[in-house]
C-alpha positions as CSV (number, residue, x, y, z in Angstrom):
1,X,-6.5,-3.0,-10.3
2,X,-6.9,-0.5,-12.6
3,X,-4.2,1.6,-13.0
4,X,-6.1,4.6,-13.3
5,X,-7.1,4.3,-9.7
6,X,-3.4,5.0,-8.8
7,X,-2.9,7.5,-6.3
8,X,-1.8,10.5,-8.5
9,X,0.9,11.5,-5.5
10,X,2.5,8.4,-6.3
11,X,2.9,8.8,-10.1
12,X,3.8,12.6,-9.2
13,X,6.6,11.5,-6.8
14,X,7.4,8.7,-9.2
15,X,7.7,11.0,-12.4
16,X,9.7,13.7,-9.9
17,X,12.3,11.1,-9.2
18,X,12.3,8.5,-11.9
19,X,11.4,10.9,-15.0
20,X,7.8,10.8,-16.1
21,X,8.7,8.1,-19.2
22,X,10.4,5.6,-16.3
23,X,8.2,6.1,-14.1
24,X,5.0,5.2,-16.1
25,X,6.7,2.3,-17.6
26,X,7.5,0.9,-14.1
27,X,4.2,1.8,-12.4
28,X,2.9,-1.0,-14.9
29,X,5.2,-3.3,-12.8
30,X,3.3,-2.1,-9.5
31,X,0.6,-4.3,-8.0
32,X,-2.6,-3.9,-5.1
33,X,-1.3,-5.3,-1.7
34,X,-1.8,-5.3,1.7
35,X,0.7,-4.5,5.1
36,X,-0.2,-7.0,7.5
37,X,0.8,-6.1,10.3
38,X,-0.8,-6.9,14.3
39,X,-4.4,-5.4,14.7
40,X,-5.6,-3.7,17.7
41,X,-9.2,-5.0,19.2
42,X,-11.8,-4.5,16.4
43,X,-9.6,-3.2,13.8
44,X,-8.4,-6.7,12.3
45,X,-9.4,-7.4,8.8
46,X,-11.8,-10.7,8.7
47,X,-10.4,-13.6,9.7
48,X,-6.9,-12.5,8.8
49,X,-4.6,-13.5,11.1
50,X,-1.3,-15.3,11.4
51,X,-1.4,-18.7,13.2
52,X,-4.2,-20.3,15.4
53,X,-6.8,-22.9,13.9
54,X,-7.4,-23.7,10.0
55,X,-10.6,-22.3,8.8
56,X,-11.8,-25.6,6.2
57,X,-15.1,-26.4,4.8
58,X,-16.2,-29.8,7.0
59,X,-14.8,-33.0,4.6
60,X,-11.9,-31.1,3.6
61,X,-8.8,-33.2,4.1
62,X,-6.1,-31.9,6.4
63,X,-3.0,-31.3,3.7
64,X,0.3,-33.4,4.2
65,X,3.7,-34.3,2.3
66,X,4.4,-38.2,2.0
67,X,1.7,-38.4,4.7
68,X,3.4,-35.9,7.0
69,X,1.1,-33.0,7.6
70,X,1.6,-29.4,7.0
71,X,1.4,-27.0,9.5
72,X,-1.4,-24.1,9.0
73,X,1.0,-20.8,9.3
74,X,-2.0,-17.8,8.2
75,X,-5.4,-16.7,6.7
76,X,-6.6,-14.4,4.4
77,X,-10.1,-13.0,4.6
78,X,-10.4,-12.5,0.7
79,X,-13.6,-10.8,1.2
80,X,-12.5,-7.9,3.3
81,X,-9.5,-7.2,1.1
82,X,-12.0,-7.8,-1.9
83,X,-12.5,-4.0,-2.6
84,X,-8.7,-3.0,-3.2
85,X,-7.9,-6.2,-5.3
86,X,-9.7,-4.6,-8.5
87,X,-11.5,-8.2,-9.5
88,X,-8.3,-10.1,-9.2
89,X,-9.6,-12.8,-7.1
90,X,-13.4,-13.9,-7.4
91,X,-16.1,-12.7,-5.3
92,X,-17.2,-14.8,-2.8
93,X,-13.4,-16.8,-2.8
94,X,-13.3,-15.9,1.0
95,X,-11.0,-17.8,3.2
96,X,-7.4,-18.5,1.9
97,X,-5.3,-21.3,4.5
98,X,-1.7,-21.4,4.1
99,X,-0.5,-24.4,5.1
100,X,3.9,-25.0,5.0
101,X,6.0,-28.0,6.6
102,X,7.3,-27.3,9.4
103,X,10.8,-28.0,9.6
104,X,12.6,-24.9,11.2
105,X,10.2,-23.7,14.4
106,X,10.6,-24.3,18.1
107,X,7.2,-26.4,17.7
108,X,8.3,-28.4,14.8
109,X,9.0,-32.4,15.0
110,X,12.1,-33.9,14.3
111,X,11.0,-35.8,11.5
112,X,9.8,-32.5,9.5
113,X,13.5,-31.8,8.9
114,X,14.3,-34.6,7.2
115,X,11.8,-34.9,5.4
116,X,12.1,-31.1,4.1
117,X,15.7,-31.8,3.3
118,X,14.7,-34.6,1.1
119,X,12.1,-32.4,-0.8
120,X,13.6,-28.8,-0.6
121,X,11.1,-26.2,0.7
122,X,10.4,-25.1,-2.7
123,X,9.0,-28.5,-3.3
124,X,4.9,-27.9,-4.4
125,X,4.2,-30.6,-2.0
126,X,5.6,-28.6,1.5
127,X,3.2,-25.5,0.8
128,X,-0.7,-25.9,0.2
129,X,-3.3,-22.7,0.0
130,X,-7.1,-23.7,0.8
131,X,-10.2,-21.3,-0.1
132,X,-12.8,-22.4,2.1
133,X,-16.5,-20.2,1.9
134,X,-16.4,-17.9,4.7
135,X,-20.0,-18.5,5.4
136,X,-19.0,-22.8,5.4
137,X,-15.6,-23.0,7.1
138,X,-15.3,-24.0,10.8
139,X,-12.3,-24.2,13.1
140,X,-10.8,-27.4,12.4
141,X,-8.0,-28.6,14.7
142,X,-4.7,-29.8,13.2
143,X,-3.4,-33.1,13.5
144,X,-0.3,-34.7,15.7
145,X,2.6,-33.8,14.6
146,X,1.8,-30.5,12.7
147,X,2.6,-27.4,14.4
148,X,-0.1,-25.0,16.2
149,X,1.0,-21.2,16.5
150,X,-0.7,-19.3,18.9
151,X,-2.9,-16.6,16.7
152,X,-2.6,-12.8,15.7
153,X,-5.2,-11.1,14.2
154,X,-3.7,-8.9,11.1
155,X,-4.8,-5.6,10.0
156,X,-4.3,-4.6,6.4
157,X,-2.9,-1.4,4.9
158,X,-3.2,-0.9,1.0
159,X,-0.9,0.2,-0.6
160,X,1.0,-0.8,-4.7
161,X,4.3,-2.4,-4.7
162,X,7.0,-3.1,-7.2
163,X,9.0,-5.6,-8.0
164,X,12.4,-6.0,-5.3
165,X,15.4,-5.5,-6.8
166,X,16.5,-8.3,-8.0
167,X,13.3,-9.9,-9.4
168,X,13.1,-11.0,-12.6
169,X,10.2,-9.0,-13.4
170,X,12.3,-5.9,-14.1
171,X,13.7,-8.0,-16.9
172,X,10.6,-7.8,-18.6
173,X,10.5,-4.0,-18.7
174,X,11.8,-1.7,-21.3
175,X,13.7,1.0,-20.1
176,X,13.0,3.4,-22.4
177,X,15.6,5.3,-24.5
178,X,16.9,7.6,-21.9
179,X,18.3,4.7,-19.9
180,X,22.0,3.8,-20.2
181,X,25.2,2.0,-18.7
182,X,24.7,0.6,-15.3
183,X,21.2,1.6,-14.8
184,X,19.9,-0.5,-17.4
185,X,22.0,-3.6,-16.7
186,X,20.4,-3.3,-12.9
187,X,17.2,-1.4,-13.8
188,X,15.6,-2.5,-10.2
189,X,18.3,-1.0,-8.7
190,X,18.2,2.3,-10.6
191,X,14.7,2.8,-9.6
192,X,14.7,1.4,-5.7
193,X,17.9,3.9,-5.5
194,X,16.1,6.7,-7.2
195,X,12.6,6.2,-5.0
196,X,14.6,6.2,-2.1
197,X,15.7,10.0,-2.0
198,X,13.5,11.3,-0.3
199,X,10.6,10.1,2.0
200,X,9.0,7.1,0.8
201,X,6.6,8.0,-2.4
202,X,3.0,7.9,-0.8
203,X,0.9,4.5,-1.6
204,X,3.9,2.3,-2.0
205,X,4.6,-0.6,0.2
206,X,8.4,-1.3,0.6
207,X,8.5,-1.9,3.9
208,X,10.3,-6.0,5.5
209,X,6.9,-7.5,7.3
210,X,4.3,-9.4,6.4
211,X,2.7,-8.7,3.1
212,X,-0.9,-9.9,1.1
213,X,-0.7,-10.0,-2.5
214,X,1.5,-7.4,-4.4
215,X,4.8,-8.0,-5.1
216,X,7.1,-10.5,-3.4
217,X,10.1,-8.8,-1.2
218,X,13.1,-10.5,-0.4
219,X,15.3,-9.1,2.4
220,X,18.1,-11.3,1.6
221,X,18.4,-10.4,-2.0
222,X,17.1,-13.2,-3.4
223,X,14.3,-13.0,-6.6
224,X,11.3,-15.6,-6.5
225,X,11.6,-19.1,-7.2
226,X,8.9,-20.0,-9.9
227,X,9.6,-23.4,-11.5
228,X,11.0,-23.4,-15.1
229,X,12.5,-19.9,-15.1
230,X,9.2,-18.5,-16.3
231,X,8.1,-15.1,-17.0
232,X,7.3,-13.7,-13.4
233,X,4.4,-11.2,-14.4
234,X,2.6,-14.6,-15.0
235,X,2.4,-15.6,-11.6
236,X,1.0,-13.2,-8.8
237,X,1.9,-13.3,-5.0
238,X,-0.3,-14.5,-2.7
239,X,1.6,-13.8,0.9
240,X,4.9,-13.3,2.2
241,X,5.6,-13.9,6.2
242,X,8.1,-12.9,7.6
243,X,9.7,-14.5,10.3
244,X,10.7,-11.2,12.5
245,X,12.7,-12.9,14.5
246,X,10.1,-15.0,16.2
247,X,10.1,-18.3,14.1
248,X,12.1,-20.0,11.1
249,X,10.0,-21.4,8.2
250,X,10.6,-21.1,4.7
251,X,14.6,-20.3,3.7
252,X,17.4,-17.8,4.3
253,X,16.0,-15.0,6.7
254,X,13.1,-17.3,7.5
255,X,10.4,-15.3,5.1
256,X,8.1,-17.8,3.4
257,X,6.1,-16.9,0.0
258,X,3.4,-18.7,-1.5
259,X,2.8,-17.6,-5.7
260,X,-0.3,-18.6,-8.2
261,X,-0.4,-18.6,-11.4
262,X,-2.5,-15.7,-12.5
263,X,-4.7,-17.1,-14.8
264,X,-5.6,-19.6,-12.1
265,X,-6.1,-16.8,-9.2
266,X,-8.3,-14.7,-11.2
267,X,-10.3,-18.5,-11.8
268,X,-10.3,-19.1,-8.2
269,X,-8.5,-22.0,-8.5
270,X,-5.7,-22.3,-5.7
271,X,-4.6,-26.0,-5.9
272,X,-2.2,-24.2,-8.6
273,X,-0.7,-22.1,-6.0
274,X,2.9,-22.9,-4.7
275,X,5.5,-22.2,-2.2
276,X,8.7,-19.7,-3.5
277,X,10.6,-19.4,-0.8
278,X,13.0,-16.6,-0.1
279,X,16.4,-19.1,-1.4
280,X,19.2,-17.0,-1.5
């Protein structure tokens, strides 16, 4: 999104708290995303929802690791959350599947555990992201063995968020001159400490939950796991679930995180996208 179409409260509140040259350097950092969060009858967004049955296009294999399928965890209804994504995923993606193993849940089977242990649930091969056309995808039952949550259709709030505080994204950022000591050494903590006095600066999410696009949040004070060390602004966040205390899938605190490649969301192509798991 253009960041021109940022709330100006936020970059009022933001220069207020952070000074006006921090606080325009880190709104670069700050990204479109969505709450998810349970919807009330006719207020869900799409076919967002957490759980239930995969939405595929008919012919599209069922995804698996060494032949052991995936469970299908959420949707994402691109196409209603098109309008606050600024062009960052194509028109027309529509349907996004997010498929995990397994391993950790009261549904899972015994032999997911093993098998996740060998791999390590950052492995690319224990997280899988579909697009299927909204107008083309049917409910397509899972397979033995994979898990089948009961559904909850999402609503979605919009709002920008920044990177957590230990995410390596902050390392890309200069702090400007005014910056010393301590608060440059741990720059995302210097701004999540300043943004917190007070209430929360209108238009940003922060909030633990389930999150759509944006920035990744960690609860357990971890920073993503991208392979190779590389630069974080390269990838973008697709969704982070968060287990609330209902299920376990994904790494310490139970939040799971799937992560693209930028270049290859903006091309629609999500056979690049991967799981980074909250790994503390």
């Amino acid at each position: 999104m253009d960041h021109d179409g940022m709330p100006s409260a936020l970059r009022e509140v933001c220069a207020e708290r952070l000074g006006a040259d921090l606080a325009a350097r880190c709104l670069t950092l700050a990204r479109p995303g969505f709450a998810l969060t349970e919807a009330r009858p006719g207020q869900a967004a799409g076919h967002s929802r957490f759980g239930g049955l995969a939405l595929l296009e008919p012919g599209t294999p069922w995804p698996s690791c060494e032949g052991f399928p995936l469970s299908l965890l959420a949707v994402l209804d691109t196409d209603a959350l098109h309008p606050w994504l600024g062009g960052l995923v194509p028109v027309g993606t529509g349907l996004l599947n997010f498929f995990a193993l397994d391993s950790d849940s009261e549904l899972s089977d015994p032999a997911a555990l093993e098998l996740s242990v060998q791999a390590g649930y950052d492995d690319p091969r224990c997280g899988r992201v579909i697009a299927a056309r909204a107008d083309a995808a049917v409910e397509t039952e899972p397979p033995a063995l994979a898990s089948d949550f009961t559904p909850t259709p999402w609503t979605a709030r919009p709002g920008f968020v920044l990177p957590d505080t230990w995410d390596p994204a902050w390392d890309t950022l200069d702090p400007g001159p005014d910056i010393e000591g301590i608060g440059r050494a741990m720059l995302g903590m210097h701004v999540r400490n300043q943004l917190a006095e007070g209430p929360p600066p209108p238009g940003l999410l922060d909030a633990e939950g389930h999150l759509a696009f944006g920035r990744p949040l960690f609860p357990t004070g971890s920073s993503p796991v991208l392979p190779d060390d590389e630069d974080p602004n390269t990838y973008h966040h697709l969704l982070q679930l968060d287990s609330q205390n209902e299920w376990y899938i994904g790494g310490d605190g139970g939040c799971m995180h799937w992560s693209i490649p930028t270049e290859a969301l903006r091309d629609g192509d999500f056979t690049r996208a991967i799981p980074t798991p909250d790994i503390f």
